[in-house]
VODREN-441280 format. One record per atom (N, C-alpha, C): residue number from 1; atom name; x, y, z. Coordinates in Angstrom, 3 decimals. Layout:
<sites>
k, a, c1, c2, c3
NUM, CA, X, Y, Z $
...
</sites>
This chain:
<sites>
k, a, c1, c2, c3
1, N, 61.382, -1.802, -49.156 $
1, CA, 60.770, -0.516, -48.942 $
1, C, 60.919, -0.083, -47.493 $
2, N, 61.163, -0.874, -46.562 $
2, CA, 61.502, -1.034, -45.102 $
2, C, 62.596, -0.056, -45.201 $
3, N, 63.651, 0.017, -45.998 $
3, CA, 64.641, 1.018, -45.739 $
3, C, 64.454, 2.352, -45.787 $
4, N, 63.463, 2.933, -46.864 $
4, CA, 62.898, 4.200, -47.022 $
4, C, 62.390, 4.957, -45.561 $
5, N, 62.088, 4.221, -44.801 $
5, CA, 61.546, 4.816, -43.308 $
5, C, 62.084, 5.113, -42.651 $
6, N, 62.800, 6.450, -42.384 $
6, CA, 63.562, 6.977, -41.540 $
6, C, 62.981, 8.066, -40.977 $
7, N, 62.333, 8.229, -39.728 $
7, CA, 61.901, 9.049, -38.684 $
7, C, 60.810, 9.450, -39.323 $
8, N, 60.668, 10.691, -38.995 $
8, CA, 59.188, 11.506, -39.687 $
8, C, 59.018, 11.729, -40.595 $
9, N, 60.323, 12.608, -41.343 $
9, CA, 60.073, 12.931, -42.336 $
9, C, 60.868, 11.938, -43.730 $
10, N, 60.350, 10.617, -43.426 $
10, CA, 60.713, 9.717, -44.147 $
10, C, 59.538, 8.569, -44.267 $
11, N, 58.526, 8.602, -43.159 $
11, CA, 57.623, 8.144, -42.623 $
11, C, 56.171, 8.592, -43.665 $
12, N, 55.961, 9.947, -43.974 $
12, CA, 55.522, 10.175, -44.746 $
12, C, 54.823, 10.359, -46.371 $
13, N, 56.385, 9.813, -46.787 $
13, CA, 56.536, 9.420, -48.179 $
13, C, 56.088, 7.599, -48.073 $
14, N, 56.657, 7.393, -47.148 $
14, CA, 56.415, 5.835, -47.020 $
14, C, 55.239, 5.173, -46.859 $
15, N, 54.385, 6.452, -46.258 $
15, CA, 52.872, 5.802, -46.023 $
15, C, 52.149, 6.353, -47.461 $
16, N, 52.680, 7.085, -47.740 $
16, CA, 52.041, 7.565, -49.378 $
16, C, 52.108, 6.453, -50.184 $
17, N, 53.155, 5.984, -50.140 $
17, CA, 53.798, 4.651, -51.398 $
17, C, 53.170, 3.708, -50.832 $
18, N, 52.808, 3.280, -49.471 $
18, CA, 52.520, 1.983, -48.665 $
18, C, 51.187, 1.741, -49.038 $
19, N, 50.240, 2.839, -49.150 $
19, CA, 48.874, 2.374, -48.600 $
19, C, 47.810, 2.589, -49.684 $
20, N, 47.302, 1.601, -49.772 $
20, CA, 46.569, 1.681, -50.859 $
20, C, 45.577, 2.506, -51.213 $
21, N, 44.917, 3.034, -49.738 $
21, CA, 43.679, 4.110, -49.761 $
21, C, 44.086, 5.152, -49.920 $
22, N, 43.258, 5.796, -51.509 $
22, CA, 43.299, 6.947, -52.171 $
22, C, 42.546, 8.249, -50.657 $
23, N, 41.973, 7.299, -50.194 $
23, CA, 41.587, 8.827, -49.099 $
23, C, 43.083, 9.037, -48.034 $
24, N, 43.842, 7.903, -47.585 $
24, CA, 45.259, 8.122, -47.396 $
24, C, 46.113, 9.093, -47.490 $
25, N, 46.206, 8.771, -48.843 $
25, CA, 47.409, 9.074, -49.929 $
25, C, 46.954, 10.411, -49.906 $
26, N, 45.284, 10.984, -50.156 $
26, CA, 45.194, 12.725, -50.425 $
26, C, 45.615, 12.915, -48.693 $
27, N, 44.865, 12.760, -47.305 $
27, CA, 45.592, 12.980, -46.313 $
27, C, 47.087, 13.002, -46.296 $
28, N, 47.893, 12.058, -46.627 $
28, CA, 49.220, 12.004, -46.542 $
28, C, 49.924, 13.715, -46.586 $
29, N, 49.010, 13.659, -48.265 $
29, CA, 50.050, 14.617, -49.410 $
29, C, 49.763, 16.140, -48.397 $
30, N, 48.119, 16.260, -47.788 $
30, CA, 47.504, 17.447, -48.034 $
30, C, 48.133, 17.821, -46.479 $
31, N, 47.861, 16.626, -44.825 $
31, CA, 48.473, 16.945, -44.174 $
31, C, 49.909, 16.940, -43.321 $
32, N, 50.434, 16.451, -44.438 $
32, CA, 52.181, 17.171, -44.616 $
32, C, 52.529, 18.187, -44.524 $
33, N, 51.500, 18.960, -45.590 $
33, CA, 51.753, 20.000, -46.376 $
33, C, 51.193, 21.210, -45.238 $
34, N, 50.266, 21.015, -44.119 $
34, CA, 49.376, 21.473, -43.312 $
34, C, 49.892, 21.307, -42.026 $
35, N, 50.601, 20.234, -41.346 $
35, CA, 51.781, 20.325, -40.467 $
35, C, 52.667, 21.125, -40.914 $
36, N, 53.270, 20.959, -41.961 $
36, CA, 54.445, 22.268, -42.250 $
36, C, 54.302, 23.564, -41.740 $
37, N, 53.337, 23.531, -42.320 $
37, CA, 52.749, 24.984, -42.145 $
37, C, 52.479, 25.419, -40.900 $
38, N, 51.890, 24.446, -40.218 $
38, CA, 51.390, 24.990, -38.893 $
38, C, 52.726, 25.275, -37.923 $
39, N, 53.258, 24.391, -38.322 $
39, CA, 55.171, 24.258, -37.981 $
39, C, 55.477, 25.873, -38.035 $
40, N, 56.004, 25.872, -39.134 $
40, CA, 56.143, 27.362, -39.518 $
40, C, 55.491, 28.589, -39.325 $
41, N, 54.401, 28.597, -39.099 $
41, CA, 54.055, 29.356, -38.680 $
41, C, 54.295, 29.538, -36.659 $
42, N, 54.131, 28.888, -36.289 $
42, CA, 54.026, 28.551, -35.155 $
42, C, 55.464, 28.815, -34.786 $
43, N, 56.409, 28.478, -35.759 $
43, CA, 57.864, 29.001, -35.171 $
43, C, 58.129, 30.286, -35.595 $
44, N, 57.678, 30.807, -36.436 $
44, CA, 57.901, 32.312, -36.780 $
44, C, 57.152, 33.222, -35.488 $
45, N, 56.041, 32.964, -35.513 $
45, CA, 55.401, 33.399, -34.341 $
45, C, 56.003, 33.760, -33.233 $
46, N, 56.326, 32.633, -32.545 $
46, CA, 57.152, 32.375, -31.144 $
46, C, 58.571, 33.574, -31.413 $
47, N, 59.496, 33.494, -32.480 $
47, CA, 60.409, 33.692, -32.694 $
47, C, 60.347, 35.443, -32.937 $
48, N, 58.728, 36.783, -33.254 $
48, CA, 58.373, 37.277, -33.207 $
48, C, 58.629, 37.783, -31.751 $
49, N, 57.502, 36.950, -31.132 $
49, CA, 56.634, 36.775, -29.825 $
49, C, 58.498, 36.974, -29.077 $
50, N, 59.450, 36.166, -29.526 $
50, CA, 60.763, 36.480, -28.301 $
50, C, 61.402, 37.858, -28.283 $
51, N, 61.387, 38.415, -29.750 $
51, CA, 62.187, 39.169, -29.797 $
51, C, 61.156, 40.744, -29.858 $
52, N, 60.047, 40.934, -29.373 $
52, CA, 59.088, 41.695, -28.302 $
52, C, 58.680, 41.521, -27.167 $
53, N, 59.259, 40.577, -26.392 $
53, CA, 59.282, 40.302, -24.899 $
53, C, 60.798, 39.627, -24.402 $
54, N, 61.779, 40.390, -24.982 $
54, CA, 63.108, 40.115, -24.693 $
54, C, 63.640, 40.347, -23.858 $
55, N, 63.427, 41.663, -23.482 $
55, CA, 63.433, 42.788, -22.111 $
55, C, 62.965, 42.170, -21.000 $
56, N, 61.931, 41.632, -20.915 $
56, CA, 61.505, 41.541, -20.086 $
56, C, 61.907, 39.985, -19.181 $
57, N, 61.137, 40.142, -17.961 $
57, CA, 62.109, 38.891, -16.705 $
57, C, 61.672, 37.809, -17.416 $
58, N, 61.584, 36.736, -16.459 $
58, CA, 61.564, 35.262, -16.540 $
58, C, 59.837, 35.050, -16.064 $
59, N, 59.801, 33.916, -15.884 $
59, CA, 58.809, 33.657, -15.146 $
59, C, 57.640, 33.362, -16.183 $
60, N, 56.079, 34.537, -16.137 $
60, CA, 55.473, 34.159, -16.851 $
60, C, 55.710, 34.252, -18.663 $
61, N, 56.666, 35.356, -18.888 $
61, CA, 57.041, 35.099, -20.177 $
61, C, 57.643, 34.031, -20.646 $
62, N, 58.339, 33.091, -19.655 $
62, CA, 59.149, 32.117, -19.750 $
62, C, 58.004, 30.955, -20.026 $
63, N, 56.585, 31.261, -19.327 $
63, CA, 56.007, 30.149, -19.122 $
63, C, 55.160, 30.159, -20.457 $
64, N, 54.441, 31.202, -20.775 $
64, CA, 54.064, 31.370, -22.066 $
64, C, 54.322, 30.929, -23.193 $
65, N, 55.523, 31.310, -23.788 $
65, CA, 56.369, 30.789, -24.748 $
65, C, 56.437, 29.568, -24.519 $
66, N, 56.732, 28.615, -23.511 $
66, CA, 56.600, 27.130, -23.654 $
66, C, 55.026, 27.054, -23.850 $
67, N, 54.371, 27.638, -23.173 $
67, CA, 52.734, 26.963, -23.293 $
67, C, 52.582, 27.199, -25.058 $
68, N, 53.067, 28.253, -25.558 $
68, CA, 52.940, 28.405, -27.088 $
68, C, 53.534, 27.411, -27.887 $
69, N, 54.680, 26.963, -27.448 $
69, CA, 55.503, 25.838, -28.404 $
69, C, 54.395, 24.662, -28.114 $
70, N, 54.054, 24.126, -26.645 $
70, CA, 53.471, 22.836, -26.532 $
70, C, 51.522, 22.864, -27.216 $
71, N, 51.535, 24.323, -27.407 $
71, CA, 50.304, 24.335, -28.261 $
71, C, 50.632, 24.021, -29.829 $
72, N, 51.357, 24.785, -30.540 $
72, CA, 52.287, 24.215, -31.798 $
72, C, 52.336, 22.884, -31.714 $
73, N, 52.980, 22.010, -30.977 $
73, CA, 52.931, 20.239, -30.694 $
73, C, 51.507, 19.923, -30.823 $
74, N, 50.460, 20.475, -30.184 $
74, CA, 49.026, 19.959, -29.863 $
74, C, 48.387, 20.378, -31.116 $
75, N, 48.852, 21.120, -32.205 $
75, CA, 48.128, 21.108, -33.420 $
75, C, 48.747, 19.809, -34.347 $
76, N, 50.028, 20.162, -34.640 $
76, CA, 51.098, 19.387, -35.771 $
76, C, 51.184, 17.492, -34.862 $
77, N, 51.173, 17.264, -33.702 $
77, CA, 51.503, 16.214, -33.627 $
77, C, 50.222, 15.161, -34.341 $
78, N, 48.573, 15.759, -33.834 $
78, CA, 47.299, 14.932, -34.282 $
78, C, 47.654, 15.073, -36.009 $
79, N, 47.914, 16.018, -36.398 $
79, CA, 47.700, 16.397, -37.903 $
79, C, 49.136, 15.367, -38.180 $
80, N, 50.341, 14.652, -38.170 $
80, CA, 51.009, 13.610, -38.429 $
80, C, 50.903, 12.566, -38.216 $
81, N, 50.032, 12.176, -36.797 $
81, CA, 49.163, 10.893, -36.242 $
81, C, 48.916, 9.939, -37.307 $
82, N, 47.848, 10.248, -37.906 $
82, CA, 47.226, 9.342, -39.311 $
82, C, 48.669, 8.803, -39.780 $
83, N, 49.399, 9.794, -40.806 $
83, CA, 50.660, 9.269, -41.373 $
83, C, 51.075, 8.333, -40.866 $
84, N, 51.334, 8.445, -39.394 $
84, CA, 52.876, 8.136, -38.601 $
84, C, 52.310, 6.455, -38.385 $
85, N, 51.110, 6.659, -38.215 $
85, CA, 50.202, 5.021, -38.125 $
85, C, 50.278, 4.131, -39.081 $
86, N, 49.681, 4.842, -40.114 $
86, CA, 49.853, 3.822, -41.219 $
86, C, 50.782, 3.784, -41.899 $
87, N, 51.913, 4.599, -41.895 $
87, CA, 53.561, 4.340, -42.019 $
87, C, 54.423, 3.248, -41.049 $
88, N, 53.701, 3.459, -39.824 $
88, CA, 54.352, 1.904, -38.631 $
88, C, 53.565, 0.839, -39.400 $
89, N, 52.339, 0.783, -39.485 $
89, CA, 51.632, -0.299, -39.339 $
89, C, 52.195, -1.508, -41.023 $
90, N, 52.617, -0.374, -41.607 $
90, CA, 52.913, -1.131, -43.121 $
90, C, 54.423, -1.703, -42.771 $
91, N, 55.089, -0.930, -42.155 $
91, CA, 56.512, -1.080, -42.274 $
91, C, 56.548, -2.017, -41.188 $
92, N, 55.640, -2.769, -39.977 $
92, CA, 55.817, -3.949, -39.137 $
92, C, 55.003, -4.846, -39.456 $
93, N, 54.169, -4.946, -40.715 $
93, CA, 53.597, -5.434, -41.019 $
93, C, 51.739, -6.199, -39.948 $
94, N, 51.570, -4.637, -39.642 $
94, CA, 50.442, -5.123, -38.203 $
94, C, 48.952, -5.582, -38.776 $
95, N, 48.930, -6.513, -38.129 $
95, CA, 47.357, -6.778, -38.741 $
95, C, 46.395, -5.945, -38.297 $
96, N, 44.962, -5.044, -38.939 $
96, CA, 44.371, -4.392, -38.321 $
96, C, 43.247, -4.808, -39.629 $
97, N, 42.143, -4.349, -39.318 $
97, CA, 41.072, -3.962, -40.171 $
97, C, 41.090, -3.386, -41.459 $
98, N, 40.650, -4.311, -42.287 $
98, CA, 40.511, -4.049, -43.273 $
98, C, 40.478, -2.725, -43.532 $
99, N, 39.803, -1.772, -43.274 $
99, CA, 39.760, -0.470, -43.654 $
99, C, 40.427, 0.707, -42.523 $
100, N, 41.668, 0.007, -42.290 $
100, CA, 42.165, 0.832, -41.587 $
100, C, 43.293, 1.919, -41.590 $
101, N, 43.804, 2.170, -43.234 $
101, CA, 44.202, 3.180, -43.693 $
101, C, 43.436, 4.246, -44.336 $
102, N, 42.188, 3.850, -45.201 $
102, CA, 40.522, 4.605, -45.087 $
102, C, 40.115, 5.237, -44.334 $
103, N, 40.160, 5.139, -42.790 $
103, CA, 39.757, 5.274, -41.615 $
103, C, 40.391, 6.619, -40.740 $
104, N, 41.619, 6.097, -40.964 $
104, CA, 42.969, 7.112, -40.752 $
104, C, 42.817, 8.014, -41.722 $
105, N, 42.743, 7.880, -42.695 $
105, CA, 42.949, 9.409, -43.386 $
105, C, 41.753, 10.152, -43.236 $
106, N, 40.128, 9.590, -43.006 $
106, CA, 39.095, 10.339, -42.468 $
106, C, 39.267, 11.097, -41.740 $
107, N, 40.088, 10.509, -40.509 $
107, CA, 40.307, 10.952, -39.124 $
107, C, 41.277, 12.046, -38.990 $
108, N, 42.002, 11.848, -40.089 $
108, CA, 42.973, 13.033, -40.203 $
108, C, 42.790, 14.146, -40.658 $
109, N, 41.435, 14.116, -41.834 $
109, CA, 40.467, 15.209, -42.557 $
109, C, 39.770, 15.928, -41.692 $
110, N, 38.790, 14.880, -40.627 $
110, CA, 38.526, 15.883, -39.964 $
110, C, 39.098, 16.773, -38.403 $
111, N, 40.167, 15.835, -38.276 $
111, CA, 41.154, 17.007, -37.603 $
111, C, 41.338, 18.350, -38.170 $
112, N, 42.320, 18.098, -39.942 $
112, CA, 42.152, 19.691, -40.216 $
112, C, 40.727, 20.366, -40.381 $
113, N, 39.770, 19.657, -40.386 $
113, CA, 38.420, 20.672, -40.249 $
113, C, 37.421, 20.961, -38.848 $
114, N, 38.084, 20.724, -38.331 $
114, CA, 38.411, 20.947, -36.519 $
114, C, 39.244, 22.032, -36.375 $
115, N, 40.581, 22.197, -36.914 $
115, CA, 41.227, 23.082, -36.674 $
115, C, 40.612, 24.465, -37.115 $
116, N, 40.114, 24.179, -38.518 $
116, CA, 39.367, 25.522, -39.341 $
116, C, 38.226, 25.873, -38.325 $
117, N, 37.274, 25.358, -37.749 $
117, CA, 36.778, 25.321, -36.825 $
117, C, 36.736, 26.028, -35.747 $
118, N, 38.282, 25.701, -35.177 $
118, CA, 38.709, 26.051, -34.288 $
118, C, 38.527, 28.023, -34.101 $
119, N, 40.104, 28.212, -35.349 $
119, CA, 39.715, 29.169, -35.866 $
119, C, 39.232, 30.455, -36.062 $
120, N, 37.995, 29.669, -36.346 $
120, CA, 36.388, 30.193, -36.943 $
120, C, 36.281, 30.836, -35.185 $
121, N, 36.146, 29.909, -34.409 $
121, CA, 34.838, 30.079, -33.128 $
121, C, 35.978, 31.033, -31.936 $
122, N, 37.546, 30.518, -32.561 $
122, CA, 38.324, 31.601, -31.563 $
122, C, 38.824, 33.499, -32.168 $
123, N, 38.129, 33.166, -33.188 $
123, CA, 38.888, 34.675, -33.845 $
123, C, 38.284, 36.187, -32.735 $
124, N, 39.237, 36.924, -33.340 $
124, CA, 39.539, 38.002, -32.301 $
124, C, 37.853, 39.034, -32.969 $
125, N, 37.630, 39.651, -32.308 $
125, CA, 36.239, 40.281, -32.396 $
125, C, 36.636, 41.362, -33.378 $
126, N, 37.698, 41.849, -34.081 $
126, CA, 38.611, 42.453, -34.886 $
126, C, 38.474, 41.817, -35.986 $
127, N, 38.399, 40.737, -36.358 $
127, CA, 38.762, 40.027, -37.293 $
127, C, 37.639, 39.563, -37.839 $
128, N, 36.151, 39.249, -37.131 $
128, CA, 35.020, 38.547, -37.474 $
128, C, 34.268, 39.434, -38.776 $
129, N, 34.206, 39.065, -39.871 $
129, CA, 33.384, 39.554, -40.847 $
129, C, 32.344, 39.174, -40.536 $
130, N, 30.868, 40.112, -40.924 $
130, CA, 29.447, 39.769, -40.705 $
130, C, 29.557, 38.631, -42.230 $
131, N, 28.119, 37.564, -41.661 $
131, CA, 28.478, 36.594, -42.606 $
131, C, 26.948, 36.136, -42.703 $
132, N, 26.577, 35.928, -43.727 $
132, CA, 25.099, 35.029, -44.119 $
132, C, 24.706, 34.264, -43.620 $
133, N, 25.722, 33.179, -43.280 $
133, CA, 25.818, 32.240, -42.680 $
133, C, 25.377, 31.868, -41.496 $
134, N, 24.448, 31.205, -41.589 $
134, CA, 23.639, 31.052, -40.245 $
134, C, 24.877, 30.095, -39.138 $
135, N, 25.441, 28.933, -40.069 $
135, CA, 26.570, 28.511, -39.311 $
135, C, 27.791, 29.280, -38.942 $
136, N, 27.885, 30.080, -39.955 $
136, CA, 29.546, 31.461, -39.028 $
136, C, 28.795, 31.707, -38.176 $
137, N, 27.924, 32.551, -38.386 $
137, CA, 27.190, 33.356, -36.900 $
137, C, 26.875, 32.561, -35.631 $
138, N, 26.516, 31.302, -36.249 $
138, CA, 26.314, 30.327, -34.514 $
138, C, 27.831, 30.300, -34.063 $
139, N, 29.123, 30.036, -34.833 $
139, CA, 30.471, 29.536, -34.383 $
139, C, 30.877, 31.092, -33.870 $
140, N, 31.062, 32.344, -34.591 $
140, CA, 31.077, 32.994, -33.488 $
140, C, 30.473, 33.651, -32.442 $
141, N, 28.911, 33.333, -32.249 $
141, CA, 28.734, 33.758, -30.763 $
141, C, 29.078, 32.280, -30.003 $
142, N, 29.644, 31.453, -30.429 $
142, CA, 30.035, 31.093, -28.694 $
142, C, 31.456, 31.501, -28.150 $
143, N, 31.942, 30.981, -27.347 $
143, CA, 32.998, 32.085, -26.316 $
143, C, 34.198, 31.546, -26.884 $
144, N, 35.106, 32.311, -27.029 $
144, CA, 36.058, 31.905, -27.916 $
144, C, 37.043, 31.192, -27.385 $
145, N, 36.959, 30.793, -26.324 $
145, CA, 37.379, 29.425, -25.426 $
145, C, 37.040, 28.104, -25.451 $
146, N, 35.879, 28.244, -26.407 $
146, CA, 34.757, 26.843, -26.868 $
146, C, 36.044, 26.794, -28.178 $
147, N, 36.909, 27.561, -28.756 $
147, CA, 37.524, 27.214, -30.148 $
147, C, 38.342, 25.944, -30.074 $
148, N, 38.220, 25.559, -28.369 $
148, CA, 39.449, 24.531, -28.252 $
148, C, 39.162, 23.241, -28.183 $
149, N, 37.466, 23.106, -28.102 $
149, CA, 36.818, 22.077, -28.243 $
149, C, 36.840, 21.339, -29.329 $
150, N, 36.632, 21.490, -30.834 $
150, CA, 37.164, 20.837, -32.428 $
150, C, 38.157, 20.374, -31.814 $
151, N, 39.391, 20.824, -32.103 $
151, CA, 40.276, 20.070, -32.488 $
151, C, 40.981, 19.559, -31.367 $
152, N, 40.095, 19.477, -29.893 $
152, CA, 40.814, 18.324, -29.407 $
152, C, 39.630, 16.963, -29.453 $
153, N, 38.513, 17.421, -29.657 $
153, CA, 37.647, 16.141, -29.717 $
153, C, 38.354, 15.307, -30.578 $
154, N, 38.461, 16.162, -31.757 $
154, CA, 38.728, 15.525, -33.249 $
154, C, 40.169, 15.256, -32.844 $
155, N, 41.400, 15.465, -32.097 $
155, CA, 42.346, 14.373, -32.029 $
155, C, 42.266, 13.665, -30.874 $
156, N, 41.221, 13.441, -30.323 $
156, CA, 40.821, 12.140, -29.304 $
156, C, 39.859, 11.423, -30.722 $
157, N, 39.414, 11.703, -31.839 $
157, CA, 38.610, 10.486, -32.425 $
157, C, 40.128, 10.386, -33.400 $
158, N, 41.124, 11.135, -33.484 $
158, CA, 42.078, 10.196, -34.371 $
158, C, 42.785, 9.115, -33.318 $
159, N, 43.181, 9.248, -32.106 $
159, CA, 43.406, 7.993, -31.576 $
159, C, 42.321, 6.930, -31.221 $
160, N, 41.401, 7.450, -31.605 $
160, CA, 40.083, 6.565, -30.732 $
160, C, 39.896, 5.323, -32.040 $
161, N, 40.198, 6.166, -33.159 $
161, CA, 40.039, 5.192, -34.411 $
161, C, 41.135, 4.598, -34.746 $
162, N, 42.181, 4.988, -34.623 $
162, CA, 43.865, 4.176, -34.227 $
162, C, 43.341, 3.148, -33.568 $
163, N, 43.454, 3.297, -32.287 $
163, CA, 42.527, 2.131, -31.133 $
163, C, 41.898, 1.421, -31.379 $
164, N, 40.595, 1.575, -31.741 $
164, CA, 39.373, 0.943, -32.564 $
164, C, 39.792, 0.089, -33.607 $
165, N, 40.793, 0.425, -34.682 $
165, CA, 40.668, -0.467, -35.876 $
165, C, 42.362, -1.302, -35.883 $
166, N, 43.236, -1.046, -35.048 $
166, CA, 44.316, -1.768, -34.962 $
166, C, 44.552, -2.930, -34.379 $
167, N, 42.895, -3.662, -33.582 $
167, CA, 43.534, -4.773, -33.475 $
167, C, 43.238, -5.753, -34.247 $
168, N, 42.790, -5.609, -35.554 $
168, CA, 42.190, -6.325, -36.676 $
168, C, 40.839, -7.081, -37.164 $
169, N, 40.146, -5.711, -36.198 $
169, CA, 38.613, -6.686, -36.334 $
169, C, 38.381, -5.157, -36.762 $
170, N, 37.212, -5.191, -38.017 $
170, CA, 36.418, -4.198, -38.598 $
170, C, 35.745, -5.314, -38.943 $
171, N, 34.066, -5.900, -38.567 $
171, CA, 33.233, -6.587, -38.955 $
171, C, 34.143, -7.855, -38.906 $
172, N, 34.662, -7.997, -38.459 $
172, CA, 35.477, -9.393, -38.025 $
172, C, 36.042, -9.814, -39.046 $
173, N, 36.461, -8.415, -40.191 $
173, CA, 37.631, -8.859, -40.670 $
173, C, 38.997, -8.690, -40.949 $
174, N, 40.073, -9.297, -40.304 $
174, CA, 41.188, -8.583, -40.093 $
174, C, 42.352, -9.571, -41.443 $
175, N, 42.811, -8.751, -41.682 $
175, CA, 44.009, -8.794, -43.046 $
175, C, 45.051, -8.511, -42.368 $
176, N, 46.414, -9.230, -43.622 $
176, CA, 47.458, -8.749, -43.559 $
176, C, 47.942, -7.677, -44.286 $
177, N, 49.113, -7.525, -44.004 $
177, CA, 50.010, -6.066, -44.600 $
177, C, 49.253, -6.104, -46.311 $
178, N, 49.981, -7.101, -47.118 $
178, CA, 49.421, -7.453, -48.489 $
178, C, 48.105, -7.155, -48.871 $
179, N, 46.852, -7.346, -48.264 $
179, CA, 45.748, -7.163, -48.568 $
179, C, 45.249, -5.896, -48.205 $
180, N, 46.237, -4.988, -47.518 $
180, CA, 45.662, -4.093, -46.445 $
180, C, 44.829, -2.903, -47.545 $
181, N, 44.867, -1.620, -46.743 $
181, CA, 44.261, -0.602, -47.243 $
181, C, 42.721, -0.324, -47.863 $
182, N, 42.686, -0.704, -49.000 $
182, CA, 40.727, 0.006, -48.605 $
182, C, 39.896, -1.449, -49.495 $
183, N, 39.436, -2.162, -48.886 $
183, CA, 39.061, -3.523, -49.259 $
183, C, 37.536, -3.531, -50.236 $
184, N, 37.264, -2.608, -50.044 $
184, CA, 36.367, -2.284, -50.733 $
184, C, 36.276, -1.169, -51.809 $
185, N, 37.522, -1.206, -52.418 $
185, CA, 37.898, 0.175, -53.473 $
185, C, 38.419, 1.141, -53.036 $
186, N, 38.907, 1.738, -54.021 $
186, CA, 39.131, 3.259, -53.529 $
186, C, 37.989, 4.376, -53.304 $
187, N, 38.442, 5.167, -52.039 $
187, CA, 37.723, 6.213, -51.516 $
187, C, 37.533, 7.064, -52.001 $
</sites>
C-alpha cells in the first residue's frame, strides 16, 4: 500500500484506506473536498483580482496578490495537515498514541469550523443579515479583524495535537502502525 502514496494528492486516498478512525476517514473525504474548494476559489479570485488591476504599476499590487496567494496557503495548507499526518504516519509506520488518527480528524473539523467562523465575524457590513441569533449577533459586532483569530488558533491546535499525540504516549499508551487508529471503536 506504500506504493499508492505519491505526494498530496495521493496522500489523501491513502490516509482514507490507512486509518481506521471513522472520524478520519469523514475528515479525509469532507476536507479534500473543502481544500479544493478553497483552492479554487482562491485561484479564480486572484486570477479576477489580476485581470482588474492589470494596468496598473508594480509594487503594492504586486505585494497584494502575493499576500492573497500566501493567505489561500494559510487556509488549504491547515485544512490538508490532518490528512498529510496520518497519511506519513501510516506509510513510516510511526508510533504515536493510540488515538491519534481520532484526534487528527477532530482537529481538522474544527479548523473547517474556524474557518466558517472566520467568515461569520469578517463579513462585509453589506452582506450581514439581521439574525435571532444571539451568537451571529455577538460574531458580528466584533471587528472584523478579530475574523482572523478562529482559524489561526484552530491551526495552531491542529499542530499542537500533531505534537501532543506523535510521540506515542496518550495515557501511556503508545501502539504500532497495526493496532493504530481509534482503540476504543469507532467515532
Amino acid at each position: 500500500m506504500a506504493d499508492a502514496y505519491r505526494g498530496v494528492f495521493g496522500a489523501i486516498p491513502y490516509a482514507f484506506r490507512a486509518t481506521e478512525s471513522w472520524t478520519m476517514r469523514a475528515y479525509a473525504a469532507l476536507g479534500a473536498l473543502a481544500a479544493g474548494f478553497v483552492a479554487l476559489v482562491v485561484t479564480l479570485a486572484l486570477v479576477v483580482w489580476m485581470g482588474e488591476t492589470v494596468s496598473a504599476q508594480g509594487g503594492t499590487f504586486l505585494f497584494s496578490r502575493s499576500l492573497f496567494v500566501v493567505a489561500g496557503l494559510g487556509a488549504v495548507g491547515p485544512l490538508l495537515a490532518p490528512i498529510l499526518f496520518v497519511a506519513r504516519r501510516h506509510r513510516r509506520g510511526d508510533r504515536v498514541a493510540a488515538t491519534y488518527d481520532r484526534w487528527m480528524g477532530v482537529a481538522g473539523f474544527l479548523f473547517l469550523l474556524s474557518l466558517y467562523l472566520g467568515m461569520v465575524i469578517s463579513a462585509p457590513e453589506g452582506l450581514r443579515d439581521p439574525s435571532g441569533s444571539v451568537l451571529v449577533n455577538a460574531l458580528y459586532a466584533l471587528p472584523q479583524l478579530a475574523g482572523f483569530v478562529p482559524p489561526v488558533a484552530a491551526a495552531l491546535a491542529v499542530f499542537a495535537t500533531h505534537f501532543r499525540l506523535r510521540g506515542g504516549t496518550d495515557d501511556g499508551a503508545a501502539v504500532d502502525d497495526d493496532a493504530s487508529g481509534d482503540a476504543g471503536g469507532p467515532a
